[in-house]
N, C-alpha and C positions, 0 to 999 in steps of 0.2 A: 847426054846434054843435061846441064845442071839447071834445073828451073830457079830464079831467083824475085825473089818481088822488088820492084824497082825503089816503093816504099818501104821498107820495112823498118829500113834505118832511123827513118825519121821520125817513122807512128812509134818506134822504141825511144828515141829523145823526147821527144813530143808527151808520150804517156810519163816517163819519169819525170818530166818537169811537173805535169799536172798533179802528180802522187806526192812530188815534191812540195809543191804550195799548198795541198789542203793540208800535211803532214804539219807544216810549217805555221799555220793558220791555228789547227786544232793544240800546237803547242803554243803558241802566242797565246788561246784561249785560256788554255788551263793556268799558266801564269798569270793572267788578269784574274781569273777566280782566287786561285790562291792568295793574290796579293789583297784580296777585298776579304778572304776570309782570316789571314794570318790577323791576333791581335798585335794591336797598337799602344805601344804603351806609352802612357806621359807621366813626366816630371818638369813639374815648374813651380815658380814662385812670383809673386809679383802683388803688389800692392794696389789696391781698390778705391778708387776715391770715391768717398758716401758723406756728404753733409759736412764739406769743409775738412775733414781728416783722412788719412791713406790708413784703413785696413790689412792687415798682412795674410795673406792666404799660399798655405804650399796644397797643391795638386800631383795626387803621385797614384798609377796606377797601373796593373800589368796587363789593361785593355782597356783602354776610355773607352766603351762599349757598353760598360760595367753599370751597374746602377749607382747614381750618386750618395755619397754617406758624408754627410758633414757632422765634425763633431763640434757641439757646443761646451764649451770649459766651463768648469765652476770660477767660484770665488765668490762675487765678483772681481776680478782681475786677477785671477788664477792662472797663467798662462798655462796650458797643460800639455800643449802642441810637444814639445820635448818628451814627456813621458808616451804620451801615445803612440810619438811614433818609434818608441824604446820599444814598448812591453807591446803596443799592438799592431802594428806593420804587415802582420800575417792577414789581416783585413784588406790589403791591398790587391791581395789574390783574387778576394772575391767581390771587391766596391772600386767604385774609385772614389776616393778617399782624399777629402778637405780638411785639411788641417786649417783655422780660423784662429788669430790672435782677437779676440774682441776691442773696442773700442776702453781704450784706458789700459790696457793689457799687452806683456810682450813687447814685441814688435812694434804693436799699434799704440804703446803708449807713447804720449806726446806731454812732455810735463811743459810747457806753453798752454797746455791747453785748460780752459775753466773746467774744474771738475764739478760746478755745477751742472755740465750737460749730463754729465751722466746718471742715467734716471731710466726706470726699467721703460719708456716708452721711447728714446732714443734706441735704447739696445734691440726693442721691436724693430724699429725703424731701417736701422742697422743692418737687423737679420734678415730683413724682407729685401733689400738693397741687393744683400751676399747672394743669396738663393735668385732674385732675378739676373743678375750677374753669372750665375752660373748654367741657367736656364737658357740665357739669351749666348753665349758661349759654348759650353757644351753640349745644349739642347737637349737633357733629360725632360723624360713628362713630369715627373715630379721628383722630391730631394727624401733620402730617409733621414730622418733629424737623431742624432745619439748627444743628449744632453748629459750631462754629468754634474751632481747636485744642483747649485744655482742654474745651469744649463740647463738641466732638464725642465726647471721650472719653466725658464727662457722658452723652452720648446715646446710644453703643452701651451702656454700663452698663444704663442704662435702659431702653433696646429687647431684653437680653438679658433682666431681669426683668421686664418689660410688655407681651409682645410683643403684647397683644389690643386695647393701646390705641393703639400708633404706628405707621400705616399705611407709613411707608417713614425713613428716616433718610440723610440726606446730611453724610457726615463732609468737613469743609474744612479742611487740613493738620492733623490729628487730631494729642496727643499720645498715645504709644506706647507707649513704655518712656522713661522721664524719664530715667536715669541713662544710655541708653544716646545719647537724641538732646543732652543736652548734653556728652556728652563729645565725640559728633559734630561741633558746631557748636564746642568748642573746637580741635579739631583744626584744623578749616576756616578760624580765624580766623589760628591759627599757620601753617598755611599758606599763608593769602595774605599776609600782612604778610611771609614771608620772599621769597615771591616776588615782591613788590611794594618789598623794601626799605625796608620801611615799621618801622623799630625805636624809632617813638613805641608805634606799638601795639602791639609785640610787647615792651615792655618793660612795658606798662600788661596785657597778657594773665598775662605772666609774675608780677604782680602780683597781680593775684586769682587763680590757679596754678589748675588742672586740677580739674575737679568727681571728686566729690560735693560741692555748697554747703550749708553750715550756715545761712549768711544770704539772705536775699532781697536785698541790695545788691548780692551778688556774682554772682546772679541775674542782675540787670538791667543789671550794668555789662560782663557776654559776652555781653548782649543787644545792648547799645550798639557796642559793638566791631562785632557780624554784620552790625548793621545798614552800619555806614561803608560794606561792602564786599558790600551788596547781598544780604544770607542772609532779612534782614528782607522789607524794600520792594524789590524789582529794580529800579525805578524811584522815586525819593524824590518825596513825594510837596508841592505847593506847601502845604503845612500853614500859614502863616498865610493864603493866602487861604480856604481851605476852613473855618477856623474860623473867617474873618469870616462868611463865607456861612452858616455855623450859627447863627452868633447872630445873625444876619438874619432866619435863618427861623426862630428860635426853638427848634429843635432841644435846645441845650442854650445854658443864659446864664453870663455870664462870672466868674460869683462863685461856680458850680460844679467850675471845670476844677480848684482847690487839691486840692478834697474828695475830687473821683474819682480824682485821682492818691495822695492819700494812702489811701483805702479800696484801690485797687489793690497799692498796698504793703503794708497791713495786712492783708487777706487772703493775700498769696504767703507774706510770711512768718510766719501764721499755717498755710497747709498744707503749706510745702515741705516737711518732715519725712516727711509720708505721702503726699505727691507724690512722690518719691524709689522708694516702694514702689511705683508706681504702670507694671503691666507689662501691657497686653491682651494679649497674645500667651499667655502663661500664667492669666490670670481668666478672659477672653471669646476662647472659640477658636471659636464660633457665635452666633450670633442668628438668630431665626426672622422678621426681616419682611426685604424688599430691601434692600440698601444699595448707596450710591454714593458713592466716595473723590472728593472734588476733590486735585487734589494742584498744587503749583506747584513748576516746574522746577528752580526756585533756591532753593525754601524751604532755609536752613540753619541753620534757627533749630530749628526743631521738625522734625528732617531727613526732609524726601521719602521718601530713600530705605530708610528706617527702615520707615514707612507703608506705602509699596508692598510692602516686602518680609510685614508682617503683615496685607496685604489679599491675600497670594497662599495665605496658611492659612487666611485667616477662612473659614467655612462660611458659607454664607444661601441663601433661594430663590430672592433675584435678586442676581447682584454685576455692580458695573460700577466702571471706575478711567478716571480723564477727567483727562488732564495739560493745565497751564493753561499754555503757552511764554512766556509772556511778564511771571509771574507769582513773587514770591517765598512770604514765609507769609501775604500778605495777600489771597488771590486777589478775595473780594468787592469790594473795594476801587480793586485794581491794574488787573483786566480786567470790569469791573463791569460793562458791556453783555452781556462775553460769557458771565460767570457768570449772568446775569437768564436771559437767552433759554437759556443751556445747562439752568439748574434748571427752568425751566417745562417744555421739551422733555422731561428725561428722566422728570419727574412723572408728566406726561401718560402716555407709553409704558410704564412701571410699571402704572398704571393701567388703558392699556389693554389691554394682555397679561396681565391678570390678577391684577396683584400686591396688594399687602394692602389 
């Protein structure tokens, strides 16, 4: 006679359903995990309204998780948004990364608009606007500031009244003292044109004659000069391919390039007057977060060695000066591999040694 348990059927359904649901529970889990730890990545655009004008901001990053990095352009009204995110997009890896048209510039220029607003305490104003914007948004503790010449000025200004909100500031061939780095660079052009035998140019320098400039023309025509003879670019850089390549990739389109070179000009010469004033060495002889000077060898536009000399005063609780050799005033640009991997590096180290 065959013994048989009258249960057995059921304590076997019974246990497989129960095996079944924590089975089912414990993969439900791991899914929720994963999905909380896979990154997130964003892309977007969208304009900012600050004091009567829409700001233009792209956001693009391969983990909005990432620490925030806003870059500030030169010029004033330099849009640069297009170049940086040509040459430096490898950034995106490791920030997430704000692209910023300023007020007068790009995107955000508005020729309705009085260019008397623009005035290096509007562009504070501005940038403290962007930054809580992105604070209250993406809810970083604090922003890394990457200025680039006038920007960088832009952002030790800022980091000197803000200091709670910008975790570290990388100045890239910062302007210093205006009056002092163009008479620099005019110097520099009159002395290679005589050493070069070059009396096109030294007759075209002698032309627009020795700064202080009243005009932005005359600005940008001892810009043009530096540039021939490498103060700009050390290397000139293939410019129509690179902005075929932009408008490939959509970066920027080709019925923008008039606008941004005229907003470029309508902002310079809208601030050169109080650009001129314009002296860190005497405003900002400290800031309280780290800072790090990029500086390029040949810059002779916004002179090097101007920088260096007011990053051996500036005060902070972290300094560091990183010479680019092979680099003039465009270093993101010129040595773009080694500016990516050098900014990520010295973030990280910042960071890890404690800094803001």
């Amino acid at each position: 006679m065959e013994f048989r348990c009258p249960n057995a059927d059921h304590w076997s359904v019974r246990t497989l359903r129960r095996t079944l649901i924590v089975f089912g529970l414990t993969f439900t889990a791991l899914q929720l995990c994963t999905a909380q730890t896979r990154p997130v990545s964003i892309n977007r655009s969208e304009y900012v309204p600050v004091n009567s004008q829409k700001l233009y901001l792209v956001i693009r990053s391969a983990d909005r998780k990432l620490p925030i990095l806003l870059w500030v352009h030169g010029g004033p009204g330099g849009a640069e948004r297009p170049l940086f995110r040509y040459f430096n997009s490898e950034l995106e890896r490791h920030f997430t990364v704000v692209y910023w048209d300023q007020r007068g510039a790009g995107r955000s220029f508005d020729p309705k608009a009085d260019r008397l607003g623009l005035t290096i305490a509007r562009h504070l104003a501005d940038l403290n606007a962007i930054i809580d914007h992105l604070r209250s948004t993406l809810r970083p503790a604090k922003v890394l500031l990457v200025g680039h010449s006038w920007g960088a000025a832009l952002s030790i200004f800022y980091a000197g009244a803000h200091p709670h909100k910008v975790s570290a500031v990388f100045a890239v061939n910062p302007l210093v003292s205006v009056r002092e780095q163009r008479q620099a660079e005019y110097k520099f052009v009159l002395a290679e044109a005589a050493r070069r035998h070059d009396d096109k140019v030294l007759h075209a320098a002698e032309k627009i004659g020795p700064p202080p400039y009243k005009e932005a023309d005359q600005v940008l025509a001892l810009e043009k000069l530096s540039e021939k003879y490498g103060g700009v670019f050390h290397t000139r850089p293939a410019r129509v391919r690179i902005m075929l390549r932009a408008f490939v990739a959509g970066l920027v389109w080709p019925w923008e390039i008039p606008r941004y070179i005229h907003a470029n000009n309508e902002s310079l010469q809208a601030m050169n007057e109080e650009l001129l004033g314009l002296d860190l060495a005497r405003s900002t002889s400290a800031i309280d977060v780290p800072v790090v000077f990029f500086l390029g060898r040949y810059d002779r536009h916004a002179d090097a060695r101007v920088a260096a000399a007011y990053f051996e005063t500036l005060r902070a609780p972290v300094k560091r000066l990183i010479w680019f050799e092979n680099s003039a005033h465009n270093v993101p640009f010129e040595e773009a591999r080694l500016f990516n991997a050098t900014l990520t590096r010295e973030f990280q180290s910042i960071m890890t040694s404690g800094g803001k």
